[in-house]
N, C-alpha and C positions, 0 to 999 in steps of 0.2 A: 504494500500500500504506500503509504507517506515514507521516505527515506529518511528526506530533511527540510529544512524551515529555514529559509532567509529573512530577516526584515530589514528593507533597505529604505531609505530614508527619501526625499525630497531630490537633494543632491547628488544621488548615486551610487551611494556610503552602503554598505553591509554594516551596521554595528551588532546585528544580534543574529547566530546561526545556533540551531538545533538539531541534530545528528540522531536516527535511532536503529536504523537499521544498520546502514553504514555509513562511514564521513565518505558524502560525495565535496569533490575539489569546489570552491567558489567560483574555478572558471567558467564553470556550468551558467552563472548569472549571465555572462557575455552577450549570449541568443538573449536573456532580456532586457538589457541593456542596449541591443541594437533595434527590438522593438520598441524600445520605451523614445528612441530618438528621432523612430521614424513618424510618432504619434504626436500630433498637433497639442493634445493636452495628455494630463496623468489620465484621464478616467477613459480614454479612448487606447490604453494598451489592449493588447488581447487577452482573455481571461485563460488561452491555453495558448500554449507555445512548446510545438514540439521540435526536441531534437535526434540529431542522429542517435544518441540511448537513453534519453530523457525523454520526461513533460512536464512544461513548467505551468503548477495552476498559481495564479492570483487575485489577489482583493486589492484595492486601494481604497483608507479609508485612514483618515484623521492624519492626511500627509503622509502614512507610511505603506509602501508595498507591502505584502504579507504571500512572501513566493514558496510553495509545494512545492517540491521534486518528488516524481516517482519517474518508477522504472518499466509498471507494464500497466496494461489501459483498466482502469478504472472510470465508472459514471463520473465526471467532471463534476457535475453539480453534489458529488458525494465529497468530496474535497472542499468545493468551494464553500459551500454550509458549513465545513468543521471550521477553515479557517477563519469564517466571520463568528461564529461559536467561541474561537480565541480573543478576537479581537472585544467581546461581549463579555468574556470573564475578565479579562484586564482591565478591561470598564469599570466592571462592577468591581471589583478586588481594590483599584487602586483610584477610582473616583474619573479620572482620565485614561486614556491611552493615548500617549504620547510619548518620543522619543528620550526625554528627560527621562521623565518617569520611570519607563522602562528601564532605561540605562540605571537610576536610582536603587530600582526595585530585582535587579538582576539575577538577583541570588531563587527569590521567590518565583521570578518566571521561570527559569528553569526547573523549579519543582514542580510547580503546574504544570508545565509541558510533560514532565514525565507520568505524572499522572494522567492527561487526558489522553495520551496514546500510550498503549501496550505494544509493542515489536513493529509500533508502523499504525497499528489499529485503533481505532478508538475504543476510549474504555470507558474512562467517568468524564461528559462534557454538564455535567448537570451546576450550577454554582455554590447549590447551597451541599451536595454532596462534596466537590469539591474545599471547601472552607472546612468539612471537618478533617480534609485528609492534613489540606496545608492551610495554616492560619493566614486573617490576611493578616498584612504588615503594620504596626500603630506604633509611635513613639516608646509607649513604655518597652511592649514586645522589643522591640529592637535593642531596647538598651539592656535588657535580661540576656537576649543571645549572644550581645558582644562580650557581655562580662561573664559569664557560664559556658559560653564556647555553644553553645544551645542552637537547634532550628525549628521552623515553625511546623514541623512536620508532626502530625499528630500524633497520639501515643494506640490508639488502635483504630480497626477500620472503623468506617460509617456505618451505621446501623441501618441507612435505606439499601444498600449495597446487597446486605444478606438479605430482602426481601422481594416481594414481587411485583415492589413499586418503586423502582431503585430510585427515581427524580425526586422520591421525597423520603426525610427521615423521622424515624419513630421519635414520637414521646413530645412532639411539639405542645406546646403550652405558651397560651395570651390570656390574659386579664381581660382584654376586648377584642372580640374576635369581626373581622373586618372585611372585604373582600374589595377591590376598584378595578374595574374594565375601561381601558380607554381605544375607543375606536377612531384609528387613524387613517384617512383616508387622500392618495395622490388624485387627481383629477389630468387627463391628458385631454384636451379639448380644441377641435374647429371651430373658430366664431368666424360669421362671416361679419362684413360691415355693416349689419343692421345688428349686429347684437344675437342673431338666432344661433344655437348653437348644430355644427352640422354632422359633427360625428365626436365622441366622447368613449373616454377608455376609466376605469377606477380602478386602484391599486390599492388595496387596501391590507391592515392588519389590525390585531386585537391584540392588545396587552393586556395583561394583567398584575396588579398585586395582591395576594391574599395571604393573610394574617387569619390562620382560620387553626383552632383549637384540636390535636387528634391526627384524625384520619377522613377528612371529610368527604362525600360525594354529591358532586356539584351536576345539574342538567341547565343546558342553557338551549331554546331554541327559538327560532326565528320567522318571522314573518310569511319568506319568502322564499325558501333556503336552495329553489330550483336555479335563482339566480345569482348563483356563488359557479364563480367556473375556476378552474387549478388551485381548490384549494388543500392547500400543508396545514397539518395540525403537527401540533407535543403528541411526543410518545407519548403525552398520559389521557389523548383521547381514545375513547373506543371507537374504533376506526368501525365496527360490523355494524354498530347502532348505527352512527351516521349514514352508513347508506342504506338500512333498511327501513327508519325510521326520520332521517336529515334531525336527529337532535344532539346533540354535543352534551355527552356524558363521560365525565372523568372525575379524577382524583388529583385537585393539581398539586405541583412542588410549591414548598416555600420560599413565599419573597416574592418578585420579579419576576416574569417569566414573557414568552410571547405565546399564546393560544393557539394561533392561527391565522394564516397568511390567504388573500383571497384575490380574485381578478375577475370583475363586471366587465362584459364588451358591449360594444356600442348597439347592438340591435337591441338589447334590454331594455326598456324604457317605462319601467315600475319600481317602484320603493325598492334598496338595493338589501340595507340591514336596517331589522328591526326585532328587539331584544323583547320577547314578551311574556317568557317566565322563566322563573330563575327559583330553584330551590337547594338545600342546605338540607340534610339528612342527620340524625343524630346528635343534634346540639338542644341542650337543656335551655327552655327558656329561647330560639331562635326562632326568627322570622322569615316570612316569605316575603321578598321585598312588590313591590308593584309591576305594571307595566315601566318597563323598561327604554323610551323609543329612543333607536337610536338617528332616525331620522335621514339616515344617509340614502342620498339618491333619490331624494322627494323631486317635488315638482320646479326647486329651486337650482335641482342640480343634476337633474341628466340631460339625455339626446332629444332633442325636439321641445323643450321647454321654453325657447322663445326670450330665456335670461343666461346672462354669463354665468357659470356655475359658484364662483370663487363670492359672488352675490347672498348668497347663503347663510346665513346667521345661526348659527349650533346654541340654543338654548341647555345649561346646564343640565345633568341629567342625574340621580340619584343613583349611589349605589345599593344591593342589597346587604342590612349590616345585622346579622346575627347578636342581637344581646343589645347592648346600649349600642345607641349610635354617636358618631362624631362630625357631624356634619356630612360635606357630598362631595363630589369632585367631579367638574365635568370629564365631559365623555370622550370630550377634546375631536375637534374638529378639522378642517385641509386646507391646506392650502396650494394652489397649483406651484406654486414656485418652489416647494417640496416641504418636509416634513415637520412646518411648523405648526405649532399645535392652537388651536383656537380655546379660551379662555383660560381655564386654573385649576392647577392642583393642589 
């Protein structure tokens, strides 16, 4: 599978290489290095680039390359998901990913890296499994390891690892148990010069954070759910429900995660998502929250609508909040110019 990991910089710099199968040489970067010069901008290199006994997969993303090497043919898009998967723990572990950072935190990336690949493969990409294997990194921590010779490396496995839900681990416990969906939506759109719109694409995803007590089992379904085309779920959906049933039924990981990824085409031209029950299983004292709506792809904002889409106004939306509630957060709304989020968290 995966050999090794370059991350090269803005300027054309390797400052960080990961080896697991075997150390392939750096000259290997050259073929991308000659495509990076032939491309007008960074986000127009090619996301494969093969050579005479390589393939080189890449992301660019927060000014750094983040380049694959393998040796025999693998799904491309199996690669390229781990490596934005990387670039999503480093996020989260270190608040940024960026080349300081990294360079800062170097000791810890390379414990992570050996964790989420086993001999090439993927093993643990989950975050909050990850965090019990390797600590993240904090002030004090640091000053404990320098002076005890000590690493953040855990003292035994993850407890979700040995079960049948490895994304999440046992024994969680909240005081207020919580849960926040935000649906984020890109809009690709033809307006002609009256303002009509003449053809329309939506890209869309679901995040989620859930602070939920246990072992919960979550059902989310939707309005319309014929009009979700290539969509990717979390291993923690049940994939057989969905298509026997189109309801999203899982058990999801703690913290942060993304749901599920989706893609509206232009002939569709009805309500796109709309959330309109949501239940919580097993909590003492827990509520079913309301209609849900998430309002995307109204009459504001699709194909033949007669208004620019980006016109749109995303009214706050509630979450459902088991036990006491703390307020709401919207649902977070699109913007054509890319992933900026419309109100507040």
């Amino acid at each position: 599978m995966i050999h090794s990991l370059f991350l090269i910089n803005s300027s054309g710099d390797i400052f960080l290489e990961k080896h697991w199968k075997s150390v392939v040489s750096r000259s290997v970067c050259d073929y991308f290095f000659e495509a990076q010069e032939r491309a007008t901008e960074a986000e127009n290199v090619p996301p494969v680039i093969p050579t005479p006994h390589h393939y080189l997969l890449s992301v660019y993303r927060h000014k750094i390359f983040f380049v694959a090497v393998i040796q025999t043919e693998v799904p491309p898009l199996f690669v390229i998901e781990f490596l934005h998967r990387v670039v999503d723990t480093f996020q989260d572990y270190f608040g940024v990913c960026s080349e300081p950072v990294i360079k800062d935190n170097v000791v810890v990336v390379y414990e992570v890296l050996e964790e989420m690949l086993d001999n090439g493969f993927p093993l643990a990409t989950e975050s909050n499994i990850l965090k019990e294997l390797i600590k993240p990194p904090t002030i004090l921590r640091t000053v404990v390891n320098t002076i005890t010779g000590s690493t953040n490396v855990g003292d035994q496995l993850p407890t979700g690892q040995l079960s049948v839900v490895p994304w999440r681990r046992t024994g969680v416990k909240y005081t207020n148990n919580e849960a926040y969906f935000d649906v984020i939506e890109e809009i690709d759109a033809i307006i002609d010069k009256s303002g009509s719109t003449i053809t329309a694409e939506i890209q869309g995803v679901i995040d989620a954070c859930v602070k939920l007590t246990g072992m919960p089992d979550l059902t989310l379904s939707f309005m319309n759910p014929r009009l979700l085309d290539d969509v990717s779920f979390h291993p923690c959906v049940r994939f057989k429900r969905w298509e026997s049933e189109r309801i999203l039924s899982f058990i999801p990981p703690d913290g942060n995660f993304r749901l599920l990824s989706y893609h509206v085409s232009a002939q569709k031209k009805a309500e796109v998502v709309k959330v309109t029950r949501d239940e919580v299983r097993g909590f003492p004292g827990g509520s079913v929250g309301k209609n849900l709506p998430a309002n995307a792809g109204d009459a504001g904002s699709i194909p033949g609508s007669g208004r620019p889409p980006w016109r749109r106004k995303w009214p706050p939306t509630p979450a459902f909040l088991p036990g006491k509630s703390h307020g709401q957060r919207s649902l977070a709304g699109y913007s054509p110019r890319g992933h900026k989020r419309v109100g507040h968290d």
